[in-house]
C-alpha positions as a Markdown table, in Angstrom:
| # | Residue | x | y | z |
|---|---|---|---|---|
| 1 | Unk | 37.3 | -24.6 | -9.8 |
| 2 | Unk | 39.9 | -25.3 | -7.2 |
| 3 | Unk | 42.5 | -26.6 | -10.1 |
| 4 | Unk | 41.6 | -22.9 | -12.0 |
| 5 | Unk | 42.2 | -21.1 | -8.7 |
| 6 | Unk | 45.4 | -22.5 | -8.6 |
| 7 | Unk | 46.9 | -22.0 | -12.1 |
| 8 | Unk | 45.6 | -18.5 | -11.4 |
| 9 | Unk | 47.7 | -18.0 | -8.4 |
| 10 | Unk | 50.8 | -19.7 | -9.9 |
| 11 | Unk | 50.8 | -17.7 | -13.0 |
| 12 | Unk | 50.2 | -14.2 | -10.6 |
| 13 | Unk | 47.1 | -13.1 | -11.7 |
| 14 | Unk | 45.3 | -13.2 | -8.4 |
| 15 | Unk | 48.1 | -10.3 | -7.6 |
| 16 | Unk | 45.9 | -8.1 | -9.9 |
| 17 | Unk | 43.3 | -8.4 | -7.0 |
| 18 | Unk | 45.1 | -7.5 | -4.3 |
| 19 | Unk | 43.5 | -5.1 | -2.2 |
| 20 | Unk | 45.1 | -3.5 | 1.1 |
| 21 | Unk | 47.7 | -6.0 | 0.4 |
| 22 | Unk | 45.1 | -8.9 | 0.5 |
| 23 | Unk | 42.9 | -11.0 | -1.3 |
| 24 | Unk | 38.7 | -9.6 | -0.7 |
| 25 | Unk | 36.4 | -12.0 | -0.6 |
| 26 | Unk | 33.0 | -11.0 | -0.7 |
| 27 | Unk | 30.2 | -13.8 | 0.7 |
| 28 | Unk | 26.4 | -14.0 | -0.1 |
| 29 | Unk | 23.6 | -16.4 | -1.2 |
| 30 | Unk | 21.7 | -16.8 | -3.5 |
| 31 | Unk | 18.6 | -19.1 | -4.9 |
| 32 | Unk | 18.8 | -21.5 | -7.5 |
| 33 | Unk | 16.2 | -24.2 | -7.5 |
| 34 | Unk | 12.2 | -23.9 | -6.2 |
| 35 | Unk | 9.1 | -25.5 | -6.3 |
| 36 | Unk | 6.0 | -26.0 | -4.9 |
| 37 | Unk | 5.6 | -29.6 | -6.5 |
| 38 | Unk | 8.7 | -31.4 | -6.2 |
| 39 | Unk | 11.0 | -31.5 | -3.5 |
| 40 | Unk | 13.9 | -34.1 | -2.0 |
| 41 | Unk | 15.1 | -35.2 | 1.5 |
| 42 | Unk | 18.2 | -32.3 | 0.4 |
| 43 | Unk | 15.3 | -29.6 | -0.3 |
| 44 | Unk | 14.9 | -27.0 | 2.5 |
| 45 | Unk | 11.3 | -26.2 | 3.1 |
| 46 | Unk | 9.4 | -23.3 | 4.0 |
| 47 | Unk | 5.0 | -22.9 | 4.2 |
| 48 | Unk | 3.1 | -20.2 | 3.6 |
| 49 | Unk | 0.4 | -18.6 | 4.9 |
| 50 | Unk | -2.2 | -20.6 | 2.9 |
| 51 | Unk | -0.4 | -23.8 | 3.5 |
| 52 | Unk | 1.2 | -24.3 | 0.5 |
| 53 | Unk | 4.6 | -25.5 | 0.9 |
| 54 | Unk | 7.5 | -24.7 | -1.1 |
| 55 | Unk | 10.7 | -26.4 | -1.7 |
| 56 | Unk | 14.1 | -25.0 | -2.5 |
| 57 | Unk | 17.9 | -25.0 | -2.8 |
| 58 | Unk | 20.1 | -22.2 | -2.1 |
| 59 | Unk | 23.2 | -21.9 | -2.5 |
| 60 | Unk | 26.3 | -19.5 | -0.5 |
| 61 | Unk | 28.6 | -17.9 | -3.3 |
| 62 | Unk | 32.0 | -16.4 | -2.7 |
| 63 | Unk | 34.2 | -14.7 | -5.1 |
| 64 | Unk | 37.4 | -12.6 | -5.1 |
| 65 | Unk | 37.0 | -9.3 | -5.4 |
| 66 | Unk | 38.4 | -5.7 | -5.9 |
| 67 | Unk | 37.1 | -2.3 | -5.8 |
| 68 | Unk | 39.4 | -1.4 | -8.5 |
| 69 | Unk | 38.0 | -4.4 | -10.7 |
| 70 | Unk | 35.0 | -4.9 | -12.7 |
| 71 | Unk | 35.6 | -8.7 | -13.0 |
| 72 | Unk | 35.1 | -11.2 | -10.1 |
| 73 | Unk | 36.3 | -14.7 | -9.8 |
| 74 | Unk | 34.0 | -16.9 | -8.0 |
| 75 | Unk | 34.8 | -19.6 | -5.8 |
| 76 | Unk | 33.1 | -23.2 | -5.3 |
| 77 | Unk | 29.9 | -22.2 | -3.8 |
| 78 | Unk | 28.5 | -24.1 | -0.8 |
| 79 | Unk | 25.2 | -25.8 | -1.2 |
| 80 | Unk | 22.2 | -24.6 | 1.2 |
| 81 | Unk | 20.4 | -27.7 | 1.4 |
| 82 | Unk | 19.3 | -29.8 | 4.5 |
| 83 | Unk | 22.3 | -31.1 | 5.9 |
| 84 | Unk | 22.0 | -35.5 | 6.7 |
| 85 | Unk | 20.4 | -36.3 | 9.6 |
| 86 | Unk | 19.1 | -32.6 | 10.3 |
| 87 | Unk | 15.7 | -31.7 | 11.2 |
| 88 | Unk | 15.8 | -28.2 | 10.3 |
| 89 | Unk | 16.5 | -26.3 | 7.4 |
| 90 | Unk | 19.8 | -25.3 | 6.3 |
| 91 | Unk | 20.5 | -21.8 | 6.0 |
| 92 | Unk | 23.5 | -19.2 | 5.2 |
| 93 | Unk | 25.3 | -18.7 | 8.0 |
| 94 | Unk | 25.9 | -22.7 | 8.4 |
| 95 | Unk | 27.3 | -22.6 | 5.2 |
| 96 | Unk | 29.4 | -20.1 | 5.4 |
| 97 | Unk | 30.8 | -21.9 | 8.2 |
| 98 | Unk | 31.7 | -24.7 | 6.3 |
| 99 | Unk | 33.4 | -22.8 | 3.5 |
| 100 | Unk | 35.6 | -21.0 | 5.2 |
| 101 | Unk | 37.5 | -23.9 | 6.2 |
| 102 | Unk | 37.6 | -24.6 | 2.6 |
| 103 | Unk | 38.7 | -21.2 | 1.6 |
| 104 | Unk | 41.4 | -21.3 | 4.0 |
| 105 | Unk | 42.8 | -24.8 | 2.5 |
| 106 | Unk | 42.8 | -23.2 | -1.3 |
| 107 | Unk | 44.7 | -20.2 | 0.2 |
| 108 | Unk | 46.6 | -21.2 | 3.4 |
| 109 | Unk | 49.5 | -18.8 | 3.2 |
| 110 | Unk | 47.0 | -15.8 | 1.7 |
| 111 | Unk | 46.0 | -12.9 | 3.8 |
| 112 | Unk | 42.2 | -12.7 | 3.2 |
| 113 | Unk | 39.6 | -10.4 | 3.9 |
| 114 | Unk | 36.0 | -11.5 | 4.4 |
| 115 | Unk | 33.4 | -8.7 | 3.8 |
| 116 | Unk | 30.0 | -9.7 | 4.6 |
| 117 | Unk | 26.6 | -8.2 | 5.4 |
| 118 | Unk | 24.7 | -8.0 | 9.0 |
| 119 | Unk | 24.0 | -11.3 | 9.4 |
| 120 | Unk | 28.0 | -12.3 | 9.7 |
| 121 | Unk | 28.2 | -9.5 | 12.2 |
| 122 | Unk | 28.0 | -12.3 | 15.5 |
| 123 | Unk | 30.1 | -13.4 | 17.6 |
| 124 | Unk | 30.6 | -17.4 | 16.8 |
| 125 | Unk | 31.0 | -16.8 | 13.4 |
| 126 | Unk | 33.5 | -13.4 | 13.9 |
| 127 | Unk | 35.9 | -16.3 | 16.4 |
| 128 | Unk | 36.1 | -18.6 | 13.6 |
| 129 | Unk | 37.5 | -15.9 | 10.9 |
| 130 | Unk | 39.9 | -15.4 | 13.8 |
| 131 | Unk | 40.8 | -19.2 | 14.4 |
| 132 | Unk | 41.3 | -19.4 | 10.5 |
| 133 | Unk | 43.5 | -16.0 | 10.6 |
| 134 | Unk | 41.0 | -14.2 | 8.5 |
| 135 | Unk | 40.3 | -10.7 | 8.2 |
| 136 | Unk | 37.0 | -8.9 | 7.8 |
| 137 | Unk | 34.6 | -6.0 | 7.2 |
| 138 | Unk | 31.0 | -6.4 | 7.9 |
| 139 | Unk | 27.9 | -4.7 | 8.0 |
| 140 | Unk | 27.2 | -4.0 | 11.6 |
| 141 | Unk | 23.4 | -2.6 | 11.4 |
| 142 | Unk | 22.5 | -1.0 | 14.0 |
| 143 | Unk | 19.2 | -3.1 | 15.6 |
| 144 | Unk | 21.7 | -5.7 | 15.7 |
| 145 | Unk | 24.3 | -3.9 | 17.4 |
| 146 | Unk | 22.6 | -1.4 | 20.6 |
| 147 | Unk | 25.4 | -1.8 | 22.7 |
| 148 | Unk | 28.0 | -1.5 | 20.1 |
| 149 | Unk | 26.5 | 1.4 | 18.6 |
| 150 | Unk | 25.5 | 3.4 | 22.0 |
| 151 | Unk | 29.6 | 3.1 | 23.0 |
| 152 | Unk | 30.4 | 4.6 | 19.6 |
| 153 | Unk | 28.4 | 7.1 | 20.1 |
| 154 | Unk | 29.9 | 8.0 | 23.8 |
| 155 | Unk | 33.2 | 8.0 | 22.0 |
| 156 | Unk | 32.0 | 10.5 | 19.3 |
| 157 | Unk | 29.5 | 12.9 | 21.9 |
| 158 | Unk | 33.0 | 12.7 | 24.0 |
| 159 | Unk | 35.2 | 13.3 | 21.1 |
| 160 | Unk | 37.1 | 10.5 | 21.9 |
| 161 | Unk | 36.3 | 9.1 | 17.7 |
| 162 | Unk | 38.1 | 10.5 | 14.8 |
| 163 | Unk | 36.1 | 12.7 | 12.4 |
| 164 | Unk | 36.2 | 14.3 | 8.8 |
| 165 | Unk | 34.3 | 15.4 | 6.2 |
| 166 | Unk | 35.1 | 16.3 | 2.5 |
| 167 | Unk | 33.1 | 17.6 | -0.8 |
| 168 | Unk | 33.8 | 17.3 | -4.2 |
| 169 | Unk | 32.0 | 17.9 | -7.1 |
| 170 | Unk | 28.8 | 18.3 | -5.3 |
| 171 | Unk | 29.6 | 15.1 | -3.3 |
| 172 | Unk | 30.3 | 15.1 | 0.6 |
| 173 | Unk | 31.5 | 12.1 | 2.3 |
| 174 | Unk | 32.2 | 11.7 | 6.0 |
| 175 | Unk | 34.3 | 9.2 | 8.1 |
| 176 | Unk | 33.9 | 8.6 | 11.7 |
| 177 | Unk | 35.6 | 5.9 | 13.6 |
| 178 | Unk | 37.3 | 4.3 | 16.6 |
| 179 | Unk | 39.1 | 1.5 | 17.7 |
| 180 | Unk | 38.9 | -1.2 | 20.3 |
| 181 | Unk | 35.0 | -1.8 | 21.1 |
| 182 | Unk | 33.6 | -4.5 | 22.6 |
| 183 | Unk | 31.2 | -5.9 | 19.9 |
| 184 | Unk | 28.2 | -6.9 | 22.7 |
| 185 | Unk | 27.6 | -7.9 | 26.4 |
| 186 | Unk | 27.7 | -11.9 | 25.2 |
| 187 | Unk | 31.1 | -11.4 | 23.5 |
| 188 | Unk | 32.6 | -8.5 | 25.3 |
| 189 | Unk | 36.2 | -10.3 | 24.8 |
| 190 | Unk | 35.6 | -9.8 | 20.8 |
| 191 | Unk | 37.3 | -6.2 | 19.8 |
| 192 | Unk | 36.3 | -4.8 | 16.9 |
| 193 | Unk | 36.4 | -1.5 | 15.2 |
| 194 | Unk | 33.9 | 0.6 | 14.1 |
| 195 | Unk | 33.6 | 2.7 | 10.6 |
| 196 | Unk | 30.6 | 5.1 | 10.1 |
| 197 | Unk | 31.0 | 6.5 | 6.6 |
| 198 | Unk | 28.0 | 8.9 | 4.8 |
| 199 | Unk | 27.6 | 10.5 | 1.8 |
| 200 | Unk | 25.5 | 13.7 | 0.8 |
| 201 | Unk | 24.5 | 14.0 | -3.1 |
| 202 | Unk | 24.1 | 17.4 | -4.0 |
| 203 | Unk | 20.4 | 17.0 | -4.5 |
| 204 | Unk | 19.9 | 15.6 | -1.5 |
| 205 | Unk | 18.7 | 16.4 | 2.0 |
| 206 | Unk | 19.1 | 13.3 | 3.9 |
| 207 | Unk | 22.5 | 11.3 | 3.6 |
| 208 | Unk | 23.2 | 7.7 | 2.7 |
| 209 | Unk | 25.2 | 5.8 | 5.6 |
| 210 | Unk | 26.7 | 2.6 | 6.7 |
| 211 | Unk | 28.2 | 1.3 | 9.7 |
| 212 | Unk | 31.3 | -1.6 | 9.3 |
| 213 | Unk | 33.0 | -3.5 | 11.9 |
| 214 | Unk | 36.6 | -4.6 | 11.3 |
| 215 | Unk | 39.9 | -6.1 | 13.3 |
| 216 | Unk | 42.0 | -3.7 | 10.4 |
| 217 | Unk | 43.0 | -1.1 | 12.2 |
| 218 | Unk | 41.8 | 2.4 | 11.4 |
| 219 | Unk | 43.4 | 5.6 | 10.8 |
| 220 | Unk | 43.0 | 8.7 | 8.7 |
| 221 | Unk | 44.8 | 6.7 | 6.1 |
| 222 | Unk | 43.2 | 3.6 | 5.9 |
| 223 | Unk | 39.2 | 4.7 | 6.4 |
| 224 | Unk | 38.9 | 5.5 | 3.0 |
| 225 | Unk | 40.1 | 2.0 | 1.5 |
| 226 | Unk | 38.5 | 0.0 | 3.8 |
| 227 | Unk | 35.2 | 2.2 | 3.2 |
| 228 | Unk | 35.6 | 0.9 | -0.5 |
| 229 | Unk | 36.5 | -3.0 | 0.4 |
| 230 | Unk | 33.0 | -2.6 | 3.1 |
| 231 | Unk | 31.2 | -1.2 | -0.4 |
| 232 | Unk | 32.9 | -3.8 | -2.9 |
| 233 | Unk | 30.6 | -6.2 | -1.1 |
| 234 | Unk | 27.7 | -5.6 | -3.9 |
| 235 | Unk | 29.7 | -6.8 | -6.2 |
| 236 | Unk | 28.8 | -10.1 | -5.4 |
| 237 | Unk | 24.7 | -9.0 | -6.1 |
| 238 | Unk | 25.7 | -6.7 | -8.9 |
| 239 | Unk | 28.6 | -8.4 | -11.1 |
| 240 | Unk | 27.7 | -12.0 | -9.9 |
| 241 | Unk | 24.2 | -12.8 | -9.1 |
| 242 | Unk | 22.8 | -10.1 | -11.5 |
| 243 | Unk | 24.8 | -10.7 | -14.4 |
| 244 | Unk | 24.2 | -14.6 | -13.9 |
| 245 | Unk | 20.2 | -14.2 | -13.7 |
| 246 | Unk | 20.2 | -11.3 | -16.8 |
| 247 | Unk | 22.9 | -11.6 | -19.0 |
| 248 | Unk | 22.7 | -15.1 | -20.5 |
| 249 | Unk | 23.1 | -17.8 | -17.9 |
| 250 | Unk | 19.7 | -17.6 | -16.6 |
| 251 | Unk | 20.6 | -18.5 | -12.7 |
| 252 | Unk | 16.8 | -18.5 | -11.6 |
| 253 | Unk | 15.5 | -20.8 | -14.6 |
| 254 | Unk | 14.5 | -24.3 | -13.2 |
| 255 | Unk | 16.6 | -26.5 | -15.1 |
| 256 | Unk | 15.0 | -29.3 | -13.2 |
| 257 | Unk | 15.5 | -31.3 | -10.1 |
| 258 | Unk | 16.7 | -34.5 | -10.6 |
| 259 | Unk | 16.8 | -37.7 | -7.8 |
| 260 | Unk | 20.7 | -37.6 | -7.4 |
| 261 | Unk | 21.2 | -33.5 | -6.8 |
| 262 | Unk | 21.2 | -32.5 | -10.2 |
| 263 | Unk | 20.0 | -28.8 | -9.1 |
| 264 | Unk | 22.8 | -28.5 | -6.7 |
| 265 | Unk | 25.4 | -29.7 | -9.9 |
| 266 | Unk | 23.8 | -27.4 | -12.5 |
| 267 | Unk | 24.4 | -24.4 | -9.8 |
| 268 | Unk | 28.0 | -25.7 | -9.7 |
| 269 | Unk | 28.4 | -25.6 | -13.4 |
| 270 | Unk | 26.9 | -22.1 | -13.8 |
| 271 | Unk | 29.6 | -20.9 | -11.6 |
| 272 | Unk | 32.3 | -23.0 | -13.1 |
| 273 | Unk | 31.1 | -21.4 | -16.6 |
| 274 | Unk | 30.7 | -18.0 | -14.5 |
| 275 | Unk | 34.9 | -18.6 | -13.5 |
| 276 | Unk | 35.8 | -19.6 | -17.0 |
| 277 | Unk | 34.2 | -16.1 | -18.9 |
| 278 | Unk | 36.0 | -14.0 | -15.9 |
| 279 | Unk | 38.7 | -15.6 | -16.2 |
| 280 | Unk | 39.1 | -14.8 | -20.4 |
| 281 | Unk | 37.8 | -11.6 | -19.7 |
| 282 | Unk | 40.7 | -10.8 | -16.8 |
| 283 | Unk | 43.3 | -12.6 | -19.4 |
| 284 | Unk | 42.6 | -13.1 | -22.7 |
| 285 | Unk | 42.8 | -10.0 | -25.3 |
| 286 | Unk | 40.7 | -12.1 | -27.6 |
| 287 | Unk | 37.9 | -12.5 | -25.7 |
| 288 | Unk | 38.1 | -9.0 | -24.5 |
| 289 | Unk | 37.9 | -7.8 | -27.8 |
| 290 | Unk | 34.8 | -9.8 | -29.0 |
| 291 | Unk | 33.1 | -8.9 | -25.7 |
| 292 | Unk | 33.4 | -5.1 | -26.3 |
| 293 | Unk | 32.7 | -5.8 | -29.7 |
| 294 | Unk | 29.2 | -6.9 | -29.0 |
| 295 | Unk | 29.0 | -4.7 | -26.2 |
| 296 | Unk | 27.0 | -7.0 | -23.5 |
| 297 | Unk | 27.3 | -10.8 | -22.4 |
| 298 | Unk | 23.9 | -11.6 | -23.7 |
| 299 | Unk | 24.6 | -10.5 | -27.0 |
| 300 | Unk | 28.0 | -12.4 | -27.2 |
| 301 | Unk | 26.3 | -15.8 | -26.2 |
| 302 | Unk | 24.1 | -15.0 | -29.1 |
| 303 | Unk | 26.9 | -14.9 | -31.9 |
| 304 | Unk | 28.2 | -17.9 | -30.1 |
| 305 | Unk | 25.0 | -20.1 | -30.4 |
| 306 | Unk | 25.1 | -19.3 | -34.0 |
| 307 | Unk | 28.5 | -20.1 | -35.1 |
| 308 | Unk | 28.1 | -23.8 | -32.9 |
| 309 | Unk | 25.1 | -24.2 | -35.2 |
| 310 | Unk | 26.5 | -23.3 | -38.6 |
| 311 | Unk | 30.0 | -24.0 | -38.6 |
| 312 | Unk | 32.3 | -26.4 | -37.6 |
| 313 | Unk | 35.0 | -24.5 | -34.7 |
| 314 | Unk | 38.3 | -26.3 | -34.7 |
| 315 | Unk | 39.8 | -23.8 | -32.0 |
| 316 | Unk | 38.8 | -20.9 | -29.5 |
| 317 | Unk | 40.8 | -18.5 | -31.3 |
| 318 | Unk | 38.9 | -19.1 | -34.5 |
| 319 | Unk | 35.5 | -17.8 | -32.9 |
| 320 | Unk | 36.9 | -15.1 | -31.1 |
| 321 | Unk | 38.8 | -13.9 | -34.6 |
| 322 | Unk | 35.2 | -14.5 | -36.3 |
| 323 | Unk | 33.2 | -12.4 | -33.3 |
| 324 | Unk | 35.9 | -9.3 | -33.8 |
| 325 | Unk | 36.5 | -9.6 | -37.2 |
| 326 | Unk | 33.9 | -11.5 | -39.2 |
| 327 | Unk | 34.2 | -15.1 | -40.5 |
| 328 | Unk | 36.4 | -13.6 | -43.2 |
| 329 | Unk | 39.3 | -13.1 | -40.4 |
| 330 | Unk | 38.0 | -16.4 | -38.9 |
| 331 | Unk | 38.6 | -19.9 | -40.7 |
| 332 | Unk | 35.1 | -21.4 | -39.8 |
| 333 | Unk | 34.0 | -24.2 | -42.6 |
| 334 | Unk | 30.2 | -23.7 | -42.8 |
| 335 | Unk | 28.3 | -26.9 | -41.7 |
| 336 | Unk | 26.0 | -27.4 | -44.4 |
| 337 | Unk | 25.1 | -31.0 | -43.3 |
């Protein structure tokens, strides 16, 4: 993946995903292996209440992002397993702190920004996006945050926070924000700033709203771009995890466990495979073509299955001609052994 991440970046397409002049990347986990029979010193292990115990691998996904992109570009995730010599399980944020390193190394002259939900929100892990000169936009929720959110709200009771609302086609969306809070009594050094965006539906009574900590600076100009980069972040669930578990790749099928890690390689592969398709569909007119040709991903793997089992392919381009076209713009010889 790190080789395709490359070649993508020398032959500019990762421009394409710039976003206030930076690279998004959008962080969350996911499972991909449990079972209540078999398990491995890697497995994590949780028991429930009627004592059953269940064991599992997760693993932490990131991929590059853009609000203005329906296609994502995944990175190598990091495995959630139990970590050698550890007594506890592993979980996300642990993880997370081990990939950033490596995200840094694959991109060390990129200007990055990490948009996350609540649980990134803290101060050890906020230090080390600033020791590897990232950027960010989390979730800050608001049970998480008291302190933070009672000196926002001093700022706003005090007018001291900037404020506007706008409606548009029976839509109203509000920005409020200030800069230069402390983000809690243990890390009162740590400044962030705070975005409060909602938004009315016509139908409506009660708005939608969400609360986003950044070091980007805000202003009138920038609340609304950094609103969508804070919202891109369900891109990851939406156009990653729910495409790979519904549309053909089948993420939350046991594939089996192995004795060597075999569930931690097949998630690896699924996300390699995941890279591949996003990559033909950010780049490659063919593959565009046959995938709106058969409308959905599911459908296309299909056709696909079907021409592997019939005919014999001698090139990408011949399938992708066959899928648009029919075989008769195609040149697959039927395998008729």
């Amino acid at each position: 993946m790190t080789h395709l991440h490359r070649s993508l970046e020398r032959n500019g397409v990762l421009r394409e995903f710039k976003y206030l002049g930076a690279l998004v990347i959008l962080l969350d986990a996911t499972g991909e292996y449990s079972s209540n029979c078999i398990g491995c010193p890697d497995c994590c292990t949780r028991t429930h209440s009627d004592g059953t115990v269940e064991y599992y691998h997760q693993m932490l996904a990131a991929v590059i992002a853009c609000p203005n992109k329906k296609t994502v570009l995944p990175l190598a995730p990091e495995p959630i397993i139990k970590q050698k010599d550890a007594s506890k399980n592993d979980c996300e944020i642990n993880a997370a702190k081990r990939l950033m390193p490596k995200i840094r190394k694959l991109f060390p002259k990129r200007k990055i920004i990490i948009a996350a939900d609540g649980i990134y929100s803290k101060g050890p892990f906020i230090k080390l996006l600033k020791e590897l000169n990232f950027d960010y936009i989390l979730v800050a929720k608001e049970s998480d945050h008291v302190n933070l959110v009672n000196e926002y709200i001093e700022r706003r009771v005090a007018s001291k926070a900037e404020e506007y609302e706008e409606t548009k086609d029976g839509l109203t969306q509000g920005f409020c924000w200030t800069n230069n809070l402390s983000l809690n009594a243990s890390h009162s050094d740590i400044k962030v700033n705070l975005l409060n965006f909602w938004e009315i539906k016509q139908d409506e009574e009660k708005p939608h709203s969400w609360i986003w900590i950044t070091n980007l600076k805000l202003t009138r100009r920038s609340v609304c771009r950094v609103m969508r980069a804070g919202r891109c972040r369900w891109k990851v669930e939406n156009e990653t995890f729910n495409t790979l578990k519904n549309q053909g790749y089948n993420l939350e099928h046991n594939y089996g466990h192995g004795k060597q890690h075999l569930a931690t390689v097949f998630g690896y592969l699924m996300l390699l495979m995941f890279l591949i398709d996003q990559i033909q569909e950010a780049c490659c007119p063919l593959f565009q073509a046959a995938r709106n040709r058969l409308h959905s991903r599911t459908s296309l793997w299909e056709k696909l299955r079907g021409f592997f089992t019939n005919y014999f392919i001698e090139s990408w381009e011949d399938i992708w001609l066959s899928v648009i076209y029919g075989n008769q713009r195609g040149a697959l010889a039927p395998n008729t052994s």
